[in-house]
Backbone of each chain as ProteinMPNN parsed JSONL, in Angstrom:
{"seq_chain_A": "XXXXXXXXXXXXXXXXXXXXXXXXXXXXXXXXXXXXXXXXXXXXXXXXXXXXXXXXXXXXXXXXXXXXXXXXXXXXXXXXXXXXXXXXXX", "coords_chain_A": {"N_chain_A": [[30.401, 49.689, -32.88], [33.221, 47.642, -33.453], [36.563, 49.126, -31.15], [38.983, 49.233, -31.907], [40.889, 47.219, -34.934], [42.005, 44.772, -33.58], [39.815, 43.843, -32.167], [38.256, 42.726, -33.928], [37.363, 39.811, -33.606], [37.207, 36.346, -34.413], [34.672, 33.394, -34.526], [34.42, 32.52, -31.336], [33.509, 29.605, -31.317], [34.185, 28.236, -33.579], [36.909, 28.425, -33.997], [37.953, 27.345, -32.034], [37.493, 24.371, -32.709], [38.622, 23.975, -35.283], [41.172, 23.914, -33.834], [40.948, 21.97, -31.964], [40.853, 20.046, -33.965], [43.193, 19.971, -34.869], [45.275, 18.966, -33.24], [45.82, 15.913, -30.781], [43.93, 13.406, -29.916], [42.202, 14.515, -27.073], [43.461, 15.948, -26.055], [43.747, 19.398, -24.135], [42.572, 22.263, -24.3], [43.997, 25.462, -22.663], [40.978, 28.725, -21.606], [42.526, 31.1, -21.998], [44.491, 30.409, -23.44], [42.811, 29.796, -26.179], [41.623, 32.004, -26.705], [43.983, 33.544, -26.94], [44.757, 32.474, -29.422], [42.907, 33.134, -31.167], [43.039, 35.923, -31.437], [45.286, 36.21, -32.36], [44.632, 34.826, -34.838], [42.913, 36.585, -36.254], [44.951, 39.067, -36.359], [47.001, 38.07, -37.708], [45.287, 37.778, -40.156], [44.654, 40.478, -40.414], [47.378, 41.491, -41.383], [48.453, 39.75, -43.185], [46.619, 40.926, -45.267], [47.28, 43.437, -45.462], [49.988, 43.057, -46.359], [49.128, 41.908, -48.523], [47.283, 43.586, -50.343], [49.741, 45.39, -50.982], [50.575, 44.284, -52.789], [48.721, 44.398, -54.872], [48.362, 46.849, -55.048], [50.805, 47.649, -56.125], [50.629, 46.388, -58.801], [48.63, 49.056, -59.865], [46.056, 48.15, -59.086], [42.667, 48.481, -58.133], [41.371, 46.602, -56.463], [41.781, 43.65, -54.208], [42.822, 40.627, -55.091], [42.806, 37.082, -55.409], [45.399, 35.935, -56.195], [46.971, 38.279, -55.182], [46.564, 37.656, -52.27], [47.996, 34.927, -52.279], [50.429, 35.972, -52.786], [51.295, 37.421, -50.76], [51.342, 35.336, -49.354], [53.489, 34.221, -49.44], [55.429, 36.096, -48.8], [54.877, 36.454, -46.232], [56.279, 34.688, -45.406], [54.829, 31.969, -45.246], [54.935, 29.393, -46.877], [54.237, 27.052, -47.036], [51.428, 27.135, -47.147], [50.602, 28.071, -49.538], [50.121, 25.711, -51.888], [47.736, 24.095, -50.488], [46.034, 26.133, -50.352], [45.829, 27.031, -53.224], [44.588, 24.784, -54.071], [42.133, 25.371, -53.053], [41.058, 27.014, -54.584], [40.017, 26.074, -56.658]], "CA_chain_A": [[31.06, 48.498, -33.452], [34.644, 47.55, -32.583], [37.038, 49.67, -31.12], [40.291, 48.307, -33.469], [40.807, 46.176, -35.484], [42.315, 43.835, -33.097], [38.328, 43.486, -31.44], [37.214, 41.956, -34.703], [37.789, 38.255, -33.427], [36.945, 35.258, -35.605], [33.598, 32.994, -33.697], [35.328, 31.5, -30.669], [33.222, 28.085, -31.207], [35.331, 27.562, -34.527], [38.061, 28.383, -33.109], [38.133, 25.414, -30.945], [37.236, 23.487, -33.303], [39.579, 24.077, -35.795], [42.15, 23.793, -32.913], [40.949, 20.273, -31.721], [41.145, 19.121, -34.603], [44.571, 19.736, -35.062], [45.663, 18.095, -32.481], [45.947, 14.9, -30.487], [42.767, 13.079, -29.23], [42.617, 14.217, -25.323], [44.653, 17.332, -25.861], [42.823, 20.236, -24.226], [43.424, 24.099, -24.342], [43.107, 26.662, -21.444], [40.444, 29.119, -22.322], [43.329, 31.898, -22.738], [45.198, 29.9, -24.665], [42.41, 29.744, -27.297], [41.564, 33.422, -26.476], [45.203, 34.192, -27.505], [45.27, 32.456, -31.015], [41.816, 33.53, -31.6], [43.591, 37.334, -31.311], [46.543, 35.622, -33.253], [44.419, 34.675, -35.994], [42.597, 38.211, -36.567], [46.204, 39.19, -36.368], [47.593, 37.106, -39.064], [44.186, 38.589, -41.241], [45.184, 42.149, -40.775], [48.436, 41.362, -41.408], [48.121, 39.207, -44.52], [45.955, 42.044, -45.828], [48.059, 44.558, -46.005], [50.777, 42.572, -47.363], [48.377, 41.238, -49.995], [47.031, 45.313, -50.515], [50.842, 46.422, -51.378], [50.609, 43.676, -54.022], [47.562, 44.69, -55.807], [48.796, 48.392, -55.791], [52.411, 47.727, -57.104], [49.78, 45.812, -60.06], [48.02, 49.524, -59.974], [44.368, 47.726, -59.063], [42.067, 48.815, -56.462], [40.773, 45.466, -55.914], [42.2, 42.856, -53.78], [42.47, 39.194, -55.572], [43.278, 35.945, -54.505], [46.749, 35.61, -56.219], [47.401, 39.388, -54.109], [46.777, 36.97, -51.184], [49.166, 34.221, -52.473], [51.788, 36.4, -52.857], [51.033, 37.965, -49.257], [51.882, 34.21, -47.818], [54.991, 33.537, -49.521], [56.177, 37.137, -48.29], [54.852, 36.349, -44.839], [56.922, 33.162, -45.09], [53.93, 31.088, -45.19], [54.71, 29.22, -48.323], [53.63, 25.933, -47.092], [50.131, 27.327, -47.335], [49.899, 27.889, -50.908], [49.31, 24.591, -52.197], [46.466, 23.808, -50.364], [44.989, 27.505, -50.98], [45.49, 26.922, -55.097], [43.852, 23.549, -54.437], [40.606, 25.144, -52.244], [40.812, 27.605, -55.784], [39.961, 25.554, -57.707]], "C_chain_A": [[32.438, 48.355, -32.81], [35.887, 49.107, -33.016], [38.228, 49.882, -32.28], [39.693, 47.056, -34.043], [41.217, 44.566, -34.966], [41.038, 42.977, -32.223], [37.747, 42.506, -32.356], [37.504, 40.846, -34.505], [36.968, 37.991, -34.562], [35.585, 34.437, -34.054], [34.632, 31.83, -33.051], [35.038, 29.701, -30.831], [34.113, 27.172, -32.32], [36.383, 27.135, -34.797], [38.535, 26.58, -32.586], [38.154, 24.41, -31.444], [37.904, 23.134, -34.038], [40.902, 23.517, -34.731], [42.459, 22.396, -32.05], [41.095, 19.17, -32.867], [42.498, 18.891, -35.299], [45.3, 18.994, -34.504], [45.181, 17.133, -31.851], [44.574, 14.58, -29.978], [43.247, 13.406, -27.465], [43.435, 15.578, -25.017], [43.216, 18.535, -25.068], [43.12, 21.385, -24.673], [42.731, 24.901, -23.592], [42.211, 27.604, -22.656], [41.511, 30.728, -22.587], [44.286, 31.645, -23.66], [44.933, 30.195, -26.572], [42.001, 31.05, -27.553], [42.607, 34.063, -27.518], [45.367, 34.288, -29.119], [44.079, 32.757, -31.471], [42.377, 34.969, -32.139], [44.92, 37.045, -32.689], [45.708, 35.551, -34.617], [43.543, 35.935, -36.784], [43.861, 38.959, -36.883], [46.904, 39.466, -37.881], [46.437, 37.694, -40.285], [44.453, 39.467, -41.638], [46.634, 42.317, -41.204], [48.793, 41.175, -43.089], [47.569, 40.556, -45.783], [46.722, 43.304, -46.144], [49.497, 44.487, -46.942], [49.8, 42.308, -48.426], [48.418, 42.797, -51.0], [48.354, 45.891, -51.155], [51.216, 45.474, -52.714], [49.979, 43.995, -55.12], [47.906, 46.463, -56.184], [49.963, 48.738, -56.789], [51.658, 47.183, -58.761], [48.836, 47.059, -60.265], [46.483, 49.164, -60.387], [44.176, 48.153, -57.754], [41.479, 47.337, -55.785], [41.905, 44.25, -55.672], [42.08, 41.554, -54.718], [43.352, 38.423, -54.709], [44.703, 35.663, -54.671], [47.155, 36.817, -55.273], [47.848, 38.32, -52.756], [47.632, 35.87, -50.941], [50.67, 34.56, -52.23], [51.996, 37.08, -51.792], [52.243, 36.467, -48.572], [52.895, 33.81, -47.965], [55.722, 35.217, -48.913], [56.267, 37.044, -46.863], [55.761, 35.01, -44.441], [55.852, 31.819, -44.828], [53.517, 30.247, -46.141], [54.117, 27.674, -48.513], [51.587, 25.96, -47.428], [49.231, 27.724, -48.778], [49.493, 27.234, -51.504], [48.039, 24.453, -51.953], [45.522, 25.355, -50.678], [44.852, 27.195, -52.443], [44.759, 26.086, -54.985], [42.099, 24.162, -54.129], [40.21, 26.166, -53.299], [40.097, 27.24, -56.773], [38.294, 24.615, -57.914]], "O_chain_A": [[32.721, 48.908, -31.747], [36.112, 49.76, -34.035], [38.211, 50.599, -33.281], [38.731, 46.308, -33.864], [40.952, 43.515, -35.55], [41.158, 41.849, -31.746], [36.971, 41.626, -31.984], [38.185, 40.493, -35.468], [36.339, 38.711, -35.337], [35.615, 34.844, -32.892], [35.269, 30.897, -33.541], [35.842, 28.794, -30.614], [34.569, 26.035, -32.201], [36.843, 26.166, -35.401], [39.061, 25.479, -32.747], [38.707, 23.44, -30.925], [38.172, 21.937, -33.941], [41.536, 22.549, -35.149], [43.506, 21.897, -31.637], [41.338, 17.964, -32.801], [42.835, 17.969, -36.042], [46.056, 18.276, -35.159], [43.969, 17.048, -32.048], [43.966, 15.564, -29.558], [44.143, 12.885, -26.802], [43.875, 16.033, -23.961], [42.031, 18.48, -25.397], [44.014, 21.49, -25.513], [41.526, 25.15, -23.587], [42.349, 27.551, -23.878], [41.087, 31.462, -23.479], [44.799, 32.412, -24.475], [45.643, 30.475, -27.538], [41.996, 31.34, -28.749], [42.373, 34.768, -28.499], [45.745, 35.195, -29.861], [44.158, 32.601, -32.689], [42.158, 35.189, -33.33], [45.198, 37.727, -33.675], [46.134, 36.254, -35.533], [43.679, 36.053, -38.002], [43.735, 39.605, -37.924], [47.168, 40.375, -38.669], [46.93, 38.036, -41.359], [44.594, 39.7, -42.839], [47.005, 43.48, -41.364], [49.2, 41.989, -43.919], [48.104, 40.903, -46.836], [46.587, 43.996, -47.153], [49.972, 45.267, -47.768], [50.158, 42.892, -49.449], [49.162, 43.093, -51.934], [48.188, 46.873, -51.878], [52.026, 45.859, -53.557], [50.496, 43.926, -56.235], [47.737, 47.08, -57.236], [50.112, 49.545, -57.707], [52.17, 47.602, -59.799], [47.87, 46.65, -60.909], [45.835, 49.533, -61.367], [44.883, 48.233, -56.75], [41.224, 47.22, -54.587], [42.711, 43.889, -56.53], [40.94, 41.479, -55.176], [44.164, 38.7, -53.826], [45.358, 35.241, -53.718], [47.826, 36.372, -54.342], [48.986, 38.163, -52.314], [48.068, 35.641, -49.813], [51.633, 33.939, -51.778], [53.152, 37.502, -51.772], [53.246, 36.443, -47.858], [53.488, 33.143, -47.118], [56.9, 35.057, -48.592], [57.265, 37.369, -46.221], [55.842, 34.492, -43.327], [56.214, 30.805, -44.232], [52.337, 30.091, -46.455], [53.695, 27.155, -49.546], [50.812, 25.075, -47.791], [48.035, 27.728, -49.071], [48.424, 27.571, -52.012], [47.184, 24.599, -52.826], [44.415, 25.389, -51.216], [43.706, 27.101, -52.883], [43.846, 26.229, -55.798], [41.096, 23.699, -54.673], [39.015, 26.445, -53.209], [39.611, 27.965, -57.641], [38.054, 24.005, -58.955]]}, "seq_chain_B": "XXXXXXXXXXXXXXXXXXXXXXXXXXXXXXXXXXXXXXXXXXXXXXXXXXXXXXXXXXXXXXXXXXXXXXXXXXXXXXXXXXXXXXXXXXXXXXXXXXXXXXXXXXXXXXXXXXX", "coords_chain_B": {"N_chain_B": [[25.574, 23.626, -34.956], [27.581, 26.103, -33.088], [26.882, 26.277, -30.749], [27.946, 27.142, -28.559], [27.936, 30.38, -28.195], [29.915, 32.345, -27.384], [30.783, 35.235, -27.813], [28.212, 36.904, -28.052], [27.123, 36.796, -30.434], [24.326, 35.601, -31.87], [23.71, 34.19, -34.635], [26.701, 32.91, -36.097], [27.468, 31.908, -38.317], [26.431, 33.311, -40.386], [26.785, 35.887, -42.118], [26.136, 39.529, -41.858], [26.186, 40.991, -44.357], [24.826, 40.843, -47.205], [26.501, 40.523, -49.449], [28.509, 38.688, -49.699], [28.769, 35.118, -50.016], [26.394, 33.363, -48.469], [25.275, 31.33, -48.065], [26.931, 29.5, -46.023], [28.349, 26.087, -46.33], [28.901, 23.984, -43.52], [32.335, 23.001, -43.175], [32.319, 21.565, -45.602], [33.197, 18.891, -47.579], [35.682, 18.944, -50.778], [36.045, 16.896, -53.221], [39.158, 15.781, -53.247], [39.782, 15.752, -50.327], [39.451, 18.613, -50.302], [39.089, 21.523, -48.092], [36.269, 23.852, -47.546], [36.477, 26.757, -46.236], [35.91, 27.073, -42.279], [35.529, 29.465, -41.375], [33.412, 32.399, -40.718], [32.691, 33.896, -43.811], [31.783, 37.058, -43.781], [32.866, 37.821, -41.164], [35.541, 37.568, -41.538], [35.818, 38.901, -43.923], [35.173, 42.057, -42.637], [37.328, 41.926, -41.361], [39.234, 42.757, -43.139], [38.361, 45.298, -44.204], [39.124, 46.866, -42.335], [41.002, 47.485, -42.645], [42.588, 50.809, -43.392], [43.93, 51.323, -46.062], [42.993, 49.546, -47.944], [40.844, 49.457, -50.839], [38.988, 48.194, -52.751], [37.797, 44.678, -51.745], [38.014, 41.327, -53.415], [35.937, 38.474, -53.951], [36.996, 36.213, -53.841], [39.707, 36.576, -52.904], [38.692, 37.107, -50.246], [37.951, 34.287, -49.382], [40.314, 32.806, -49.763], [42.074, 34.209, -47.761], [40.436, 33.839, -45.534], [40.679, 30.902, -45.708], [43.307, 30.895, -45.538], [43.342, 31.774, -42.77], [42.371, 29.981, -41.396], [44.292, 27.856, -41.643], [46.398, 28.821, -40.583], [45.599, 28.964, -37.95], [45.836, 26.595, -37.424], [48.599, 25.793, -37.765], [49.744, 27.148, -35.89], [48.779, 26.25, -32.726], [49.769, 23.625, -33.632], [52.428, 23.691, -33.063], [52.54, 25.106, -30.822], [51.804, 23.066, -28.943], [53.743, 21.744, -29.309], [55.401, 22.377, -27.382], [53.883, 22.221, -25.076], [53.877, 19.448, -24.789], [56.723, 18.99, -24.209], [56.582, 19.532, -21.621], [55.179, 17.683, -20.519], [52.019, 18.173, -20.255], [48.974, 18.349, -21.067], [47.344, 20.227, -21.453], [46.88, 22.495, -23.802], [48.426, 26.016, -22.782], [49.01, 29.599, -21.959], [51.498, 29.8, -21.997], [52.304, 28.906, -23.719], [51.803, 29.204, -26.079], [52.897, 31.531, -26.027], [55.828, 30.858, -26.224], [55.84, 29.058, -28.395], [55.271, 31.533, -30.419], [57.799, 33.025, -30.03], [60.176, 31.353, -30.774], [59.284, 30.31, -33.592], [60.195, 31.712, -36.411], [58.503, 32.719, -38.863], [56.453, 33.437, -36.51], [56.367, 35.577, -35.787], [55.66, 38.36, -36.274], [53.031, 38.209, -35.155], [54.606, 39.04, -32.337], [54.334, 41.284, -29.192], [51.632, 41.35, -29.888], [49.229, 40.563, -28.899], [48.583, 41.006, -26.422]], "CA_chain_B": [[26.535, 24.517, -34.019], [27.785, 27.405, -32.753], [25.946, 26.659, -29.527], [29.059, 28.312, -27.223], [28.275, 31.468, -29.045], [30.196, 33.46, -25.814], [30.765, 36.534, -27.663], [27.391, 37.178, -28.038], [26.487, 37.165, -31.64], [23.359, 34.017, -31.956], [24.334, 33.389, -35.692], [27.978, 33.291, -35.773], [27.785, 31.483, -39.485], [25.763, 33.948, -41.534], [26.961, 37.725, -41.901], [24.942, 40.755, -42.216], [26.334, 41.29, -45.817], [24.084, 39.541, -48.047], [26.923, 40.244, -50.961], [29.314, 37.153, -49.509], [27.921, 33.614, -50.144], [25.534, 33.329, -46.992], [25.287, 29.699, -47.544], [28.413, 28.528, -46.445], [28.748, 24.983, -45.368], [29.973, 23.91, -42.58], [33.603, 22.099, -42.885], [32.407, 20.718, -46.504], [34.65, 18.386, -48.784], [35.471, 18.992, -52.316], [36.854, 17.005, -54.002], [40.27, 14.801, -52.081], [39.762, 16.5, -48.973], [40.005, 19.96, -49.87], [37.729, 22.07, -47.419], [36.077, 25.331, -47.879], [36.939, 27.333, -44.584], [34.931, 27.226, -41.431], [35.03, 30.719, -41.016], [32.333, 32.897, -41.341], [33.483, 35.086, -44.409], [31.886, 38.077, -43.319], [33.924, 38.315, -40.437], [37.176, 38.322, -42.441], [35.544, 40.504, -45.08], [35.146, 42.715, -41.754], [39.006, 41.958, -40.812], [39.742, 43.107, -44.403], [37.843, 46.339, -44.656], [39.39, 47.434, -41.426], [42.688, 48.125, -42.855], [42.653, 52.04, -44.44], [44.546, 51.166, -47.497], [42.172, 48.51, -48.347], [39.911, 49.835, -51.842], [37.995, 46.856, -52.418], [38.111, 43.425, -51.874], [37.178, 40.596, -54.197], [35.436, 37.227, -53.115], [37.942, 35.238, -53.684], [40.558, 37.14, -51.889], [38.435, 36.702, -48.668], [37.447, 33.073, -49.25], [41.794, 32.414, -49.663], [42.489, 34.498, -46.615], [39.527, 32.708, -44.321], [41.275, 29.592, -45.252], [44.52, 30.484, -45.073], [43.505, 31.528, -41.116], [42.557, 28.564, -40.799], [45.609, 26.922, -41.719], [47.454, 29.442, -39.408], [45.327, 28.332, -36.587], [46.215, 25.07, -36.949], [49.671, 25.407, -37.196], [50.379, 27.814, -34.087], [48.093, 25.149, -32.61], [50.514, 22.529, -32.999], [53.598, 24.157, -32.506], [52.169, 25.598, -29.366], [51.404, 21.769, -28.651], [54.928, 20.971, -29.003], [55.891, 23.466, -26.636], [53.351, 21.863, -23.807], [54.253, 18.022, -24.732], [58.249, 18.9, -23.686], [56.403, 19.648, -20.175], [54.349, 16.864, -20.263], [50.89, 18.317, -19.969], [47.859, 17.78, -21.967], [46.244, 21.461, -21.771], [47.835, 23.813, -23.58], [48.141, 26.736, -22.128], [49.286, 30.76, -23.048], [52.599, 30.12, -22.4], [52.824, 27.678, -24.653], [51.716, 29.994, -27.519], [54.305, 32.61, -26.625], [56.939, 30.374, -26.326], [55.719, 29.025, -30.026], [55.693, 32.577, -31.459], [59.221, 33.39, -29.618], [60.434, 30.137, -30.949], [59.527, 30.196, -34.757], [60.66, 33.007, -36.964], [56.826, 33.099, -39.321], [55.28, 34.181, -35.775], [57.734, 37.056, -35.07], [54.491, 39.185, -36.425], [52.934, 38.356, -33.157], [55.237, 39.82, -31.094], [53.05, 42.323, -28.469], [50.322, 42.134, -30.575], [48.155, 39.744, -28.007], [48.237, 41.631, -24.833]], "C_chain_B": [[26.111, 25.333, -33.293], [26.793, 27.484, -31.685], [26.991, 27.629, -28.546], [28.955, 29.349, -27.743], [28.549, 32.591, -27.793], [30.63, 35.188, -26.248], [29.341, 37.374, -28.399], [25.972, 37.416, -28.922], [25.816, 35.503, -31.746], [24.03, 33.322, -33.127], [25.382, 33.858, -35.974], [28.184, 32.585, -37.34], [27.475, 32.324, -40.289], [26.048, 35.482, -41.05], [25.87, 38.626, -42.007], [25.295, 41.464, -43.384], [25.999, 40.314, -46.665], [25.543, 39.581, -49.312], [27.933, 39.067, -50.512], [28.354, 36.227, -49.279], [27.696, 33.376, -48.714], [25.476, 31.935, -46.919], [26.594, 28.799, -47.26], [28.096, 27.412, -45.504], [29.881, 24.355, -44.302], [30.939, 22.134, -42.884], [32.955, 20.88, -44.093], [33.648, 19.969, -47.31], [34.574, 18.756, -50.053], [36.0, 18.381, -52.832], [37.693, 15.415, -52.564], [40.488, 16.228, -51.418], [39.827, 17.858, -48.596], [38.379, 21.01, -48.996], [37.69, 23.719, -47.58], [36.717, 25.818, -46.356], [36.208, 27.292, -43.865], [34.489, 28.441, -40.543], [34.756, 31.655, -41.61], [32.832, 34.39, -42.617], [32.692, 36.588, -44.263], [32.887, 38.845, -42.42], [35.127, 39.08, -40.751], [37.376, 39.13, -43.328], [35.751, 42.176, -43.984], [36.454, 43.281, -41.371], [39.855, 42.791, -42.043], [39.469, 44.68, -44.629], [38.215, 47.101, -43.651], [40.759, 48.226, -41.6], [42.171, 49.444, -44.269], [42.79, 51.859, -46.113], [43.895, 50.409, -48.256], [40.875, 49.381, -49.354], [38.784, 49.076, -51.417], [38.91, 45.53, -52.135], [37.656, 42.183, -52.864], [36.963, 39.026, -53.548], [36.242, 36.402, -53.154], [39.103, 35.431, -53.033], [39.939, 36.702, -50.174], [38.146, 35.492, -48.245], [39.212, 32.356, -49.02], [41.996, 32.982, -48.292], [41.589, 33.907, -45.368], [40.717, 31.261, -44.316], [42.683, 29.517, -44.769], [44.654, 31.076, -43.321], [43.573, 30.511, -40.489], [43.64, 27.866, -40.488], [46.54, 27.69, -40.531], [46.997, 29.377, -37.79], [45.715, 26.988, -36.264], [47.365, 24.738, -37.065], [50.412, 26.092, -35.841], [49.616, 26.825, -33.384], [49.483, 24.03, -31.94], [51.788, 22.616, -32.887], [53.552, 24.097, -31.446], [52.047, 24.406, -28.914], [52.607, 21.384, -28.325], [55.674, 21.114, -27.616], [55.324, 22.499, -24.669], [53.588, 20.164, -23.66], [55.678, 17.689, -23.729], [57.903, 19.146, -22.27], [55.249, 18.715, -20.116], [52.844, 17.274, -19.557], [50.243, 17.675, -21.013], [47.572, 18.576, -21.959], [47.493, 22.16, -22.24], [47.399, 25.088, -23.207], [48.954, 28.091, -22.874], [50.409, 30.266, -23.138], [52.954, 29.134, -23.556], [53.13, 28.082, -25.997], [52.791, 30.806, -27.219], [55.822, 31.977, -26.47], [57.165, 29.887, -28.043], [56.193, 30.637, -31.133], [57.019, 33.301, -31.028], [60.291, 32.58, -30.593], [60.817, 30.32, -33.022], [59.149, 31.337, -35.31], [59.25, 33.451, -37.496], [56.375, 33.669, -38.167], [56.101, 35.356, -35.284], [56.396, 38.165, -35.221], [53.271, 39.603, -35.535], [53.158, 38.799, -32.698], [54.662, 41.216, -30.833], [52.211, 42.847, -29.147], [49.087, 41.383, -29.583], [47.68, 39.855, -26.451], [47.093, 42.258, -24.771]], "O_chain_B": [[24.98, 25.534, -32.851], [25.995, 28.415, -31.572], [26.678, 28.666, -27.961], [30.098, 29.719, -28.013], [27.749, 33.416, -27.353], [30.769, 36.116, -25.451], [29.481, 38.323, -29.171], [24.816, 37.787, -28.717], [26.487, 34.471, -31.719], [24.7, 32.295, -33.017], [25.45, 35.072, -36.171], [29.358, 32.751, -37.671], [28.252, 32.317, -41.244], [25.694, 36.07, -40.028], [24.723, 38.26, -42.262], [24.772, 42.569, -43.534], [26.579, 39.252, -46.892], [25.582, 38.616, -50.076], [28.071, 38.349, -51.502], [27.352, 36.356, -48.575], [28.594, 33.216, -47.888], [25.607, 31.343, -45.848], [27.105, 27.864, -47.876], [27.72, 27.524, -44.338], [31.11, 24.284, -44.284], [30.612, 20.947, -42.858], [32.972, 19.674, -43.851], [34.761, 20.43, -47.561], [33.459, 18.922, -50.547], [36.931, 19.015, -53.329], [37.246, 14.659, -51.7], [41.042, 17.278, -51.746], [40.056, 18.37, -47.501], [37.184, 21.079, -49.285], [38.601, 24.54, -47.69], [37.354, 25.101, -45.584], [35.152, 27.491, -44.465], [33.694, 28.571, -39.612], [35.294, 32.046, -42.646], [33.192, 35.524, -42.302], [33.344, 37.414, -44.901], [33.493, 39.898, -42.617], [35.591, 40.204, -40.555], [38.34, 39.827, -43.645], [36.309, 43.183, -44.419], [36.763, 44.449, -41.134], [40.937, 43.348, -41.856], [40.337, 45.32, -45.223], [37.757, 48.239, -43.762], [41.324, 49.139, -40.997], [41.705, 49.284, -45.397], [42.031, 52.152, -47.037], [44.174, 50.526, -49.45], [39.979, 49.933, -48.716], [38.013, 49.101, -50.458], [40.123, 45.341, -52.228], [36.44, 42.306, -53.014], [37.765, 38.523, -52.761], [36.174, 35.625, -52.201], [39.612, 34.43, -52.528], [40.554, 36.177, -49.246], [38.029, 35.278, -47.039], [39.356, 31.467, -48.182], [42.118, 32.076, -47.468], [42.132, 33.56, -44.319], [41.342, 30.772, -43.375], [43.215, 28.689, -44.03], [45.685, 30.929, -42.664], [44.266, 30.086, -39.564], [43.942, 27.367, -39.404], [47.263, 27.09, -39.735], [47.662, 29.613, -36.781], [45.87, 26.432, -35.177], [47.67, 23.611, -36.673], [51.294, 25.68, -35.087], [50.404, 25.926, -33.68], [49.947, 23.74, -30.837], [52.394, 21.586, -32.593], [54.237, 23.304, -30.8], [52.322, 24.651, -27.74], [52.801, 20.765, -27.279], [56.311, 20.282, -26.971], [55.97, 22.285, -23.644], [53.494, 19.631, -22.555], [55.855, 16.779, -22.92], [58.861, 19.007, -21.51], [54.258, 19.167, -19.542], [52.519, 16.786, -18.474], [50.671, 16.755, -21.711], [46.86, 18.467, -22.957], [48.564, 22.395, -21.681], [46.204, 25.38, -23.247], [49.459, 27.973, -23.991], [50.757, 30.101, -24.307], [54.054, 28.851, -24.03], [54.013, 27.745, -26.785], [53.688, 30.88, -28.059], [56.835, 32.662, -26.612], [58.129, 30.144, -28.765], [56.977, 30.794, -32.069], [57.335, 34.25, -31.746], [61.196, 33.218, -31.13], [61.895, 30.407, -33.61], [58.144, 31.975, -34.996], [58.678, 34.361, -36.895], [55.708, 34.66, -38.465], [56.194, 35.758, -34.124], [56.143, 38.819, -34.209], [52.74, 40.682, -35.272], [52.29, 39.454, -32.12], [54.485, 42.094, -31.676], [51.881, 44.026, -29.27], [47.957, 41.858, -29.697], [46.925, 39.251, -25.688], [46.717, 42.753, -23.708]]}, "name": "protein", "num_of_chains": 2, "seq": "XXXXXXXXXXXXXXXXXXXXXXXXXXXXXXXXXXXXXXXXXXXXXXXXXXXXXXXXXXXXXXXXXXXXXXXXXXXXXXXXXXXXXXXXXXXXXXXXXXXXXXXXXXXXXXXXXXXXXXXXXXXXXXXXXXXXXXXXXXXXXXXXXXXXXXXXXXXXXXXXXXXXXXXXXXXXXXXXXXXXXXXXXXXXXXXXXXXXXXXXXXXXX"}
């Protein structure tokens, strides 16, 4: 299976997809470009996760929850992303 | 989909852990516009179980962190966009991303993790 954890990519076709649809009609992206934030967004997973993980322990639980992961993205500075996460909660 | 499947796996939607919801749709609405994630939550259950410290996880933890990749793909995305507009291309390209995660403080977490 994979070496690290940095091997476990996300499926590059989604990738792209996700990524075109962010941006402009006509925009392209080299294929290391999307390579990169593909790596970026596995990244940002393992990342998230362990911030989330030091949430749920300071709450002495073994199990991860979704507010753990809330309170991950406002630590990661990612606080614009809570909204729409409570909303896809719901 | 998932016809470019270039890293090798055929079904790139459905995990090999029947206990996460196997039927996930692709890039459904719920609702005003809110979308489930379009990535495959095995994977990120995968990305999740990779870290030591990690007990368990619960389904809703990995269904919030799928989406919120998402969302973090799509804003390095268009940062990185901004980055290749001020040079008047149309492709972006790497440097574009490491000028993005040089650039804004949230991607500092990046730094030499993509080599």
């Amino acid at each position: 299976m994979a070496e690290r954890p940095e091997d476990l990519n996300l499926p590059n076709a989604v990738i792209t997809r996700i990524i075109k649809e962010a941006l402009p009609d006509g925009v392209n992206i080299s294929k290391e470009a999307r390579s990169a934030i593909s790596r970026a967004a596995s990244v940002f997973v393992l990342y998230a996760t362990s911030c989330a993980n030091n949430f749920a322990m300071k709450g002495k639980r073994k199990t991860l929850n979704a507010s753990d992961v809330l309170s991950a993205m406002e630590e990661m500075e990612f606080q614009r992303f809570i909204t729409p996460l409570k909303e896809a909660l719901e | 989909m998932a016809a470019a499947a270039s890293n090798g796996t055929p079904r790139e939607e459905e995990g090999p852990a029947g206990e996460v919801a196997a039927s996930q749709p692709q890039a459904p609405t719920n609702g005003p516009g809110v979308r489930l994630s379009r990535l495959p939550l095995a994977r990120v259950k995968a990305l999740v179980k990779a870290d030591p410290d990690v007990t368990l996880a619960g389904q809703e933890a990995i269904f919030v962190l799928a989406r919120a990749a998402e969302l973090f793909v799509e804003t390095i995305a268009k940062d990185a966009y901004c980055c290749a507009q001020q040079g008047k291309r149309k492709t972006l390209q790497r440097r574009d991303l490491d000028n993005a995660i040089e650039a804004v403080d949230e991607f500092a977490f990046l730094e030499g993790t993509l080599d």
